[in-house]
N, C-alpha and C positions, 0 to 999 in steps of 0.2 A: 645705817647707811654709810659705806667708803665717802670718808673723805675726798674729794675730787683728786687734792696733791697726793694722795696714796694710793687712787687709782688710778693718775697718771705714770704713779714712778711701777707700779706693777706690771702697766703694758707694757712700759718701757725696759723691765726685767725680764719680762717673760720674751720680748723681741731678740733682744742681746744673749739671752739663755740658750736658746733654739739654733744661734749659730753656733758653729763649731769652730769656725776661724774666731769666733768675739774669746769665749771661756769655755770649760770643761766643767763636768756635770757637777754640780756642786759645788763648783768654784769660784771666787768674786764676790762681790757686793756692791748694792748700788741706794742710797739715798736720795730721799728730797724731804726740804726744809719748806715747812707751809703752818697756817696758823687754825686754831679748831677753838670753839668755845669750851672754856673751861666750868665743867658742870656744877663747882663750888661756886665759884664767883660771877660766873655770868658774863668775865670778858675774855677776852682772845688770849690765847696764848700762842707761844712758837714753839712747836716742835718738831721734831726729827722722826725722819718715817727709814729706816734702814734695814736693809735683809739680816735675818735673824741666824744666828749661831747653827750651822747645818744645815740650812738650806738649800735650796736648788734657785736658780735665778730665773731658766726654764719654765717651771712649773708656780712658781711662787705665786701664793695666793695672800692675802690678807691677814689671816693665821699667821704668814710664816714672816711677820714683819712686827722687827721693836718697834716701841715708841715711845720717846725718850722727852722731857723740858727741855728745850735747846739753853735758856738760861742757866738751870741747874747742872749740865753737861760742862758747856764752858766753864761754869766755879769751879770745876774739880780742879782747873790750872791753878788755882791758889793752895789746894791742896796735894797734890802733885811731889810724893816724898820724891822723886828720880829715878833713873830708869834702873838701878839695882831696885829699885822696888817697882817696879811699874805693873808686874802681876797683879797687884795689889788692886789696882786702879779697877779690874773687872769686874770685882766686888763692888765696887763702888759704883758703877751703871746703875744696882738697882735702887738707887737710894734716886737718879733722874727719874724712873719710868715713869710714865704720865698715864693714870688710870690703872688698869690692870698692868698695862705694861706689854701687852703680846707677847712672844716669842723670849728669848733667852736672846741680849746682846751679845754679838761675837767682841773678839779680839780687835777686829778693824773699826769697830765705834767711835773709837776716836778719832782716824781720821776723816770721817764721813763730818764729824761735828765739827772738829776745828777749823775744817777747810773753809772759809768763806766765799762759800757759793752755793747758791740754792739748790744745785742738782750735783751729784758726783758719783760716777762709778767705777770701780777697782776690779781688774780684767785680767786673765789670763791666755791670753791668744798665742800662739807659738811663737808669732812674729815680732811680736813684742819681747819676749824672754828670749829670743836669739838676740837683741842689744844688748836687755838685762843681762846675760849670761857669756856673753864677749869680752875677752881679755882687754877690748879698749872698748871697751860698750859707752861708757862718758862721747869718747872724742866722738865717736858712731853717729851716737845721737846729738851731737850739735851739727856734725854735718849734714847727717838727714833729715832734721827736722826745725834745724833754724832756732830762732828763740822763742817757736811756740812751745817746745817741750824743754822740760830740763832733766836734769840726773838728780838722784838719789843714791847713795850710796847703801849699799847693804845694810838691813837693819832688820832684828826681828819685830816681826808684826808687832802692834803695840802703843801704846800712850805715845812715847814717845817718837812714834815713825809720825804720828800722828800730829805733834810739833812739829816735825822735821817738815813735813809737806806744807802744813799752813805760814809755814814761817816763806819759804823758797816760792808759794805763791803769789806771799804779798811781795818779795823781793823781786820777782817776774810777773806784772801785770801782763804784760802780754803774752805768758803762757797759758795754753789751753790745758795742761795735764804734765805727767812725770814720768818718766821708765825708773821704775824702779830696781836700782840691781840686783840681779839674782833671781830675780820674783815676779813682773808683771810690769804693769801700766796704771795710772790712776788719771783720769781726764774729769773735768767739772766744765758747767756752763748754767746761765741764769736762767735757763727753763730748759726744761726737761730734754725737749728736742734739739737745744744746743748741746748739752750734757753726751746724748746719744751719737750725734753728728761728731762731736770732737772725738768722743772714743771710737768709731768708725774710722775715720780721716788719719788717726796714729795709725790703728792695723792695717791700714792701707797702703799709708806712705811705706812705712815699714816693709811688706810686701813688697812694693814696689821696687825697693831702694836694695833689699835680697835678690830681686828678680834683676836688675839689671846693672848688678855692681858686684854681685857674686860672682866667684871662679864653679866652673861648669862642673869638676867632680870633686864636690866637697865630703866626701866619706872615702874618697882613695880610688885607687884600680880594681876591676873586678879579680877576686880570686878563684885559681883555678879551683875545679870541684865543685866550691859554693856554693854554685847557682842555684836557684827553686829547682827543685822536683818535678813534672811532669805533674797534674794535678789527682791525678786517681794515685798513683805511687807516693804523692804529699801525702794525702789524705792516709793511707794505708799507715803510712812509718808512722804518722799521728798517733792512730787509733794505736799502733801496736805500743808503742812508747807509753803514751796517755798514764795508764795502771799507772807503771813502776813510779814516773818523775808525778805523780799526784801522793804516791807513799810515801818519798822523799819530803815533799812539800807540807805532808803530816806528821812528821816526826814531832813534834812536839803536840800538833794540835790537829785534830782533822779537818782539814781545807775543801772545798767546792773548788770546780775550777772551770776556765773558761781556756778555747784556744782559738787563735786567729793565724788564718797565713795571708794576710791581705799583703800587696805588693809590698806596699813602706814599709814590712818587718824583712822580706826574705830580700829588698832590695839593697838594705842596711845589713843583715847579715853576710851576704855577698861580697861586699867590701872592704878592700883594704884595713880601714880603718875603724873597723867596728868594736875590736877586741879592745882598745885604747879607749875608744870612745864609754862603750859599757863599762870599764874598771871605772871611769869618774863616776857615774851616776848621773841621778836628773836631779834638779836645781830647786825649779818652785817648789816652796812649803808645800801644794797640794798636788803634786807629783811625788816626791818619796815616801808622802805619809803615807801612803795608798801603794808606792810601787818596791819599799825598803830603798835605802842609800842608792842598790848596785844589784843588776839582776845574777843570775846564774849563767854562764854562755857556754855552750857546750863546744869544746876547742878541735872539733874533726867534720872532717869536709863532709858534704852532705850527703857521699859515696857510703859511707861506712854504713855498716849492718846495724840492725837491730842492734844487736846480742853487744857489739863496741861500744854501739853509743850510750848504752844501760852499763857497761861496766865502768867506761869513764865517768857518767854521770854520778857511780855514786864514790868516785874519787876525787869529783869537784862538788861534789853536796858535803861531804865530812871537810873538804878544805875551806869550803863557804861558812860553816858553819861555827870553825877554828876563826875566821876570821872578824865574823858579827861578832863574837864573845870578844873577841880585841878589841873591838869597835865600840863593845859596851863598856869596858873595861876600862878602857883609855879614857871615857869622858865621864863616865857615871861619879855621880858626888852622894854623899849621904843620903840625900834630899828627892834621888833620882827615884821614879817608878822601878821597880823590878823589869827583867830584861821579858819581853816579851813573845820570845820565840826566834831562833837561828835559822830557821828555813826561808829562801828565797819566797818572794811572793812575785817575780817574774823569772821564768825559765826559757832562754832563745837558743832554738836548735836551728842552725845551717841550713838552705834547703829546703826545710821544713817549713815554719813558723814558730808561734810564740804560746806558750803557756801561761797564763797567771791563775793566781789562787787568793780567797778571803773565805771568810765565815759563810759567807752566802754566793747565790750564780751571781747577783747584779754587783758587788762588793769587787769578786772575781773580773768580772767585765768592766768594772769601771777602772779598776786595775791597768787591764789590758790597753782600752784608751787613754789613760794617763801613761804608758810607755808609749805608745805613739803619737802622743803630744810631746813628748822627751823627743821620740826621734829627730820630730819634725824642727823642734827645738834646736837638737844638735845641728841640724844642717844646715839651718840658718846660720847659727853661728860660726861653721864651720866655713862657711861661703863666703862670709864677709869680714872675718877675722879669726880667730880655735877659740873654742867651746871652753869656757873657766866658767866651773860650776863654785857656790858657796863651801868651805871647806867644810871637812866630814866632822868639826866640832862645834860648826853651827848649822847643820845637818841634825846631828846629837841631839844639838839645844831646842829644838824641833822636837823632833820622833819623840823624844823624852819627856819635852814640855809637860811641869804641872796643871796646865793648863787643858791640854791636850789629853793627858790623862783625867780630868776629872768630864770632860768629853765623853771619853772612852765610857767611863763608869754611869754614864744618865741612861747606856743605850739599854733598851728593853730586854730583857732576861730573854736566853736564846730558846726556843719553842723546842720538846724531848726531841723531836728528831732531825735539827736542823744540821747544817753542814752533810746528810745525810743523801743517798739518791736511789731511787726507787725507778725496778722497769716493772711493767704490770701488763700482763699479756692479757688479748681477751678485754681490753679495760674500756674500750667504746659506750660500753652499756654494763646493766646488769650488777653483777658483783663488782663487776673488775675496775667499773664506773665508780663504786662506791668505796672500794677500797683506797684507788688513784683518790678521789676527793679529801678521805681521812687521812693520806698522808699527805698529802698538801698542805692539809689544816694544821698540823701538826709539827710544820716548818721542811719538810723534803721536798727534794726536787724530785719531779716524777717526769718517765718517759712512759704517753702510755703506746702500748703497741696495736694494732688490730689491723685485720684484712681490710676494713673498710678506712682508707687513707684519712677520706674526706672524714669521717664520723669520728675519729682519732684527734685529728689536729679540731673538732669544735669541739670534743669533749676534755681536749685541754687549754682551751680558752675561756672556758669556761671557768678553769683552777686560777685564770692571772696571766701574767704577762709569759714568753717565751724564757723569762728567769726563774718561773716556777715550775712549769710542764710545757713538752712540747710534745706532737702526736705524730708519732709515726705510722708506716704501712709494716707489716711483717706477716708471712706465713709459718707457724711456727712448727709446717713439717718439712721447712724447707733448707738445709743445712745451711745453704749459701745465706739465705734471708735472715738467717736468725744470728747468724756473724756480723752481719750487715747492720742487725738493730742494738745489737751490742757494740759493734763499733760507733753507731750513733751514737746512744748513751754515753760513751766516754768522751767524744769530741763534743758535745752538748754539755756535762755537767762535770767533765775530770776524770771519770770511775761509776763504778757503781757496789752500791752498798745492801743495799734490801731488791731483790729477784723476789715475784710474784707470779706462781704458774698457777693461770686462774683459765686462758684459752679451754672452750670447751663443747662440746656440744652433745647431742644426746639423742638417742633412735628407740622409742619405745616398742620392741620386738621380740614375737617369742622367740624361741630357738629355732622352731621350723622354717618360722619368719625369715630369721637373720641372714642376711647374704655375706658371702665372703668380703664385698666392697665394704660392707655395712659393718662386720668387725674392722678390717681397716682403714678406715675413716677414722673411725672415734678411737682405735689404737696412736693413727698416724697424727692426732691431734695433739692429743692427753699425752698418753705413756710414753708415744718419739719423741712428742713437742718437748714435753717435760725433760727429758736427760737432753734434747740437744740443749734447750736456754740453759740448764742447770751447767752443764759440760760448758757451753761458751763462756757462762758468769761465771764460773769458779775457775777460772783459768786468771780472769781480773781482780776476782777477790785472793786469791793465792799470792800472785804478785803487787798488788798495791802494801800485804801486810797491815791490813786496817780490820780485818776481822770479817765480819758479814753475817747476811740472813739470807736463806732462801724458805722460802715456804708455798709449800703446795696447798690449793685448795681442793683437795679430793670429797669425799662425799662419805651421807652415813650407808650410803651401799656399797663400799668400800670394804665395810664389816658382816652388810646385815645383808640376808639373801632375800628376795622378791621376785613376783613374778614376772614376766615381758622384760627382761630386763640382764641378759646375759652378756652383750656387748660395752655398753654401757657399766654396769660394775663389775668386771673382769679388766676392765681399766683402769677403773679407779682404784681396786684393790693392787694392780702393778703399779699406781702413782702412791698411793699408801707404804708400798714397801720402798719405793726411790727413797723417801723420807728414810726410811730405820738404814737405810744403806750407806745415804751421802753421810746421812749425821755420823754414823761410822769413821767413814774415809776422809770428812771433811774437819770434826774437831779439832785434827791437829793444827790446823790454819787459824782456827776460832772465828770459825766458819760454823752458826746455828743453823741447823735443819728442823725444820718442823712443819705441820700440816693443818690441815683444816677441814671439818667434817659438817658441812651443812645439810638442812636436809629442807625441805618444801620451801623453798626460797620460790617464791613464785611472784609477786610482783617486781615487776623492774626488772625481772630476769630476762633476758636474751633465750635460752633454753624453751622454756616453761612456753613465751611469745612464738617459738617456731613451731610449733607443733606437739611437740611433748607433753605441756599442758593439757591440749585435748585428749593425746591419748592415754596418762596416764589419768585422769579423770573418769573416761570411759572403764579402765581397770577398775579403779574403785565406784565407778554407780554411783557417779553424781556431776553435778553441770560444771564445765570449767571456770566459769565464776564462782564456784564458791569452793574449787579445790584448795585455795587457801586455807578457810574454815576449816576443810575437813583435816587437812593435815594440822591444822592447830588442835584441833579437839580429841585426836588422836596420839595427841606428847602430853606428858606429866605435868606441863607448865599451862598446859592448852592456850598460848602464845605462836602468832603467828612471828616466822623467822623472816626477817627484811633483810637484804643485802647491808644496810647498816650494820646490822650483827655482828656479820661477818666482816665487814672491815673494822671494829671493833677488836675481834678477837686477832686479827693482823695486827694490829697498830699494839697492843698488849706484847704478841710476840718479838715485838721489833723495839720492843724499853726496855730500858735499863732494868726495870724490874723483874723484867723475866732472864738475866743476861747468864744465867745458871742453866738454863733448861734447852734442852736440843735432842732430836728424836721424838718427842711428841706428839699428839693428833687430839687436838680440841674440839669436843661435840659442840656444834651451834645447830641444834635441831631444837630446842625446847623442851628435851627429853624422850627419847626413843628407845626403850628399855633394853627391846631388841637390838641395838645398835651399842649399845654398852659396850667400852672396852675394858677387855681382860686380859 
């Protein structure tokens, strides 16, 4: 059973998480001090309930909270070598934990403990960090806030910030909290719901004290050109850009990416003062760890073409990247982690919007919102005094932090095909269902495509949040639609890496049968489908320089000739040869072609469900329920073939393990002799 003071302080986290003006996602911490019986002895003790080292404050459950002897925390001050040693000190949290201990204590443990007051939480709100981050942010805050707040002077997270605050507490009984420079706000109060009110009532004042003491254009005058784009011509330069500045962003490592043009990015780029503003960088420790020191800014009005903005861009990606290596260079000590990648992890194009990139879509996105906390950051600051971020070698002492790197090192081993992004045509159902599923599982972000909108977007609700799959509409005999679902794909996940031509369907008819619709139908699906998505994605895959998969799911009648059945695999035999073609024309990109030869895939199938079931049943003289059976007992393995199989045998082709082979075509029939290739 929760503690009551533990499941106070969690509503109280999760209330202050959910706002966006309170902290940003991941960001903050909040404690409360209450007493629990102690299962050895039998009487009360005090301890420390405080959000745990990576958590979210938002969603924060029970799990995700230390719990520490408030007595045994406070002794560490007698042990306490100094703040040249104060790393030191995090080791030594585990020697408080009370019980299991929960969660991993963060860096901020010590201030939650020291402070003397039952409740306290440490915030990130923009409005707070424009005082923090204000060339006179001190005098700011005494005249904004009277001597309920006071200053703190810059200081990295720590033991000793953690003196720092409890000392200037007791010295200000009548402060309710702190702006801390550089970095945030820290407020406390003797129950929980004073704790909440107080840190409310700073981002408030604060706010308010921006709102009507600020000068009106604190990022400058509008520049000619610069303005947004017109929103289908935004979206267009997007999509077209997307590839290139996501293979930039992977020169070292390949990135996910997210892109936004909400107003406060193109209203900030529009301005005078943006180009000054982005060389500083953003401020909060949990703003550059997540956004690099300083993004990338593309220095041409938002007029310029395509083809400029890609040429300059990779004239300020090798200058950016000259530049980090300074950056690491100048501060790095023996002791430093290894540099961990040159590449911007925010890119702002004029006009347009904002790029970022991580390991993952939500990494990426969380990204993206942490430079729009930056913006919002700047213009506070900029409105009530200029924006003085932390300098770039206590920036350094950050990013670099041993601590921060042993962070780094707990997180879970990256799943084979993560950073990875998959479009899956046909994917609503059936195979293309199943394949979309096993790469999900497998760490990809997937886009699945299909005619049916609605069946698309629940069959990628299915895989998780809009960071893992999202569902589009596409026709994929439709030139225009199939640009369209590739341009989604790239404004959705950065790029695209693994192409799936799975769309398909099927007319079981003899020759006499066959109508001229009836061949092109199941041409204009298959064989067009297949070269236009293959022809849209490799125009992406060419340009990002990150290599690629396409692979077709064609059939074993592809090989093998049967009867009723001319339209149909006269199709699939032209989707068989696209394979031996691209892999041809495509290797020199390190671009893998290859295919997939299923054969009685009948449950869960889309196909087999419309009709074809019946009638190819009828062809062989026997009921459609047990056409299964009969195609199993008719292969070598006498195993019925599932659309798992077959995403099986995708998810094979798209590892590492297979990263040799291209040109290929995989039997997933259970063994059809006749189907054998030679």
């Amino acid at each position: 059973m929760t503690n009551p003071t533990a499941a106070e302080l969690i509503a109280r986290s999760n209330r202050l998480g959910s706002d966006p003006r309170v902290t940003n996602y991941a960001g903050g911490n909040t404690s409360a001090k209450g007493t629990e019986t102690d299962p050895v002895t039998g009487e009360d003790v005090e301890l420390l309930w405080v959000k745990g080292s990576g958590g979210d404050l938002g969603t924060l459950t029970e799990a995700g909270l230390a719990v520490l002897r408030l007595d045994r925390l406070r002794s560490l001050v007698t042990v306490y070598p100094g703040v040249d040693r104060e790393d030191e000190m995090v080791a030594a949290f585990d020697y408080t934990l009370h019980g299991k201990g929960g969660a991993a204590p963060s860096i901020d443990t010590a201030m939650h403990g020291l402070v003397d007051a039952a409740h306290v939480d440490h915030l990130h709100p923009d409005s707070g960090i424009a005082f923090a981050t204000s060339a006179d942010g001190e005098a700011l805050t005494a005249k904004a806030f009277g001597g309920k707040v006071a200053w703190v002077n810059w200081r990295r997270p720590g033991f000793q910030l953690g003196l720092d605050i409890a000392e200037i507490k007791q010295a200000h009984p009548d402060a309710i909290g702190v702006i801390l420079g550089g970095h945030g706000i820290t407020a406390w109060g003797d129950t929980s719901d004073e704790a909440e009110a107080n840190s409310l009532w700073i981002i408030d004042t604060a706010e308010k004290f921006i709102e009507q003491n600020g000068r009106a254009n604190p990022f400058g005058t509008p520049l000619d050109g610069y303005a947004a784009l017109p929103e289908e011509e935004r979206r267009a330069k997007a999509a077209a850009l997307a590839p290139h500045i996501r293979g930039l962003a992977s020169t070292d490592k390949a990135q996910v990416g997210h892109f936004t043009d909400a107003s406060v990015v193109t209203d900030f780029l529009s301005s005078s003062e943006h180009v000054r503003l982005g060389a500083l960088g953003t401020s909060c420790p949990d703003h550059f760890l997540r956004t690099k020191v300083k993004p990338l800014v593309l220095d041409l009005p938002a007029t310029s073409t395509v083809e400029e903005s890609i040429a300059r861009l990779d004239e300020l990606h090798a200058q950016y990247r000259l530049d980090y290596q300074a950056y690491y260079d100048a501060y790095a000590t023996d002791e430093s982690p290894a540099i961990r990648g040159a590449d911007p992890a925010i890119v702002l194009i004029p006009g347009v919007g904002m790029f970022s990139y991580g390991a993952n879509k939500q990494t990426a996105r969380v990204a993206s919102e942490f430079y729009i906390n930056a913006i919002n950051v700047m213009r506070g600051a900029e409105a009530i005094s200029s924006y003085a971020p932390i300098s770039d070698e206590e920036k350094f002492r950050i990013e670099y932090w041993s601590l921060e790197e042993a962070k780094l090192q707990r997180l879970p081993k990256p799943k084979p095909l993560a950073s990875r992004i998959a479009l899956v045509t046909g994917a609503a159902s059936g195979i293309g269902k199943a394949i979309a599923t096993r790469l999900a599982a497998e760490g990809a972000c997937v886009v699945i495509a299909d005619l049916d909108l609605e069946k698309a977007q629940a069959a990628a609700a299915e895989l998780g949040t809009t960071d893992v799959a999202i569902g589009i509409q596409a026709n994929v005999t439709d030139e225009a639609q199939v640009q369209a679902a590739v341009d989604a794909t790239v404004l959705a996940f950065g790029g695209v890496d693994l192409i799936v031509n799975n769309a398909g369907l099927s007319l079981s008819k003899s020759l006499l049968e066959t109508t001229v619709a009836d061949w092109d139908l199941q041409h204009n699906v298959m064989a067009k489908g297949s070269f236009l998505v293959s022809r849209a994605a490799a125009r992406v895959l060419i340009d990002q320089k990150l290599g690629g998969d396409i692979i077709y799911i064609s059939s074993k009648n592809s090989v093998f000739a049967g009867p009723n059945n001319i339209a149909y695999s006269a199709t699939k035999a032209d989707q068989a040869h696209q394979v031996r073609l691209l892999a041809a024309e495509l290797g020199e990109y390190g671009v893998k072609v290859n295919g997939i030869n299923p054969d009685g895939v009948v449950r869960g199938s889309g196909i087999f469900s419309s009709g074809w079931g019946a009638k190819r049943a009828a062809v062989y003289g026997v009921p459609e329920e047990e056409l299964g059976a009969y195609y199993a007992q008719r292969t070598l393995l006498k195993r019925e073939v599932l659309p798992e199989n077959v995403a099986n045998a995708v998810f094979v082709l798209c590892s590492s393990d297979l990263s040799h082979t291209t040109g290929l075509h995989i039997p997933v029939d259970a063994g059809v002799a006749a189907a054998f290739l030679r």
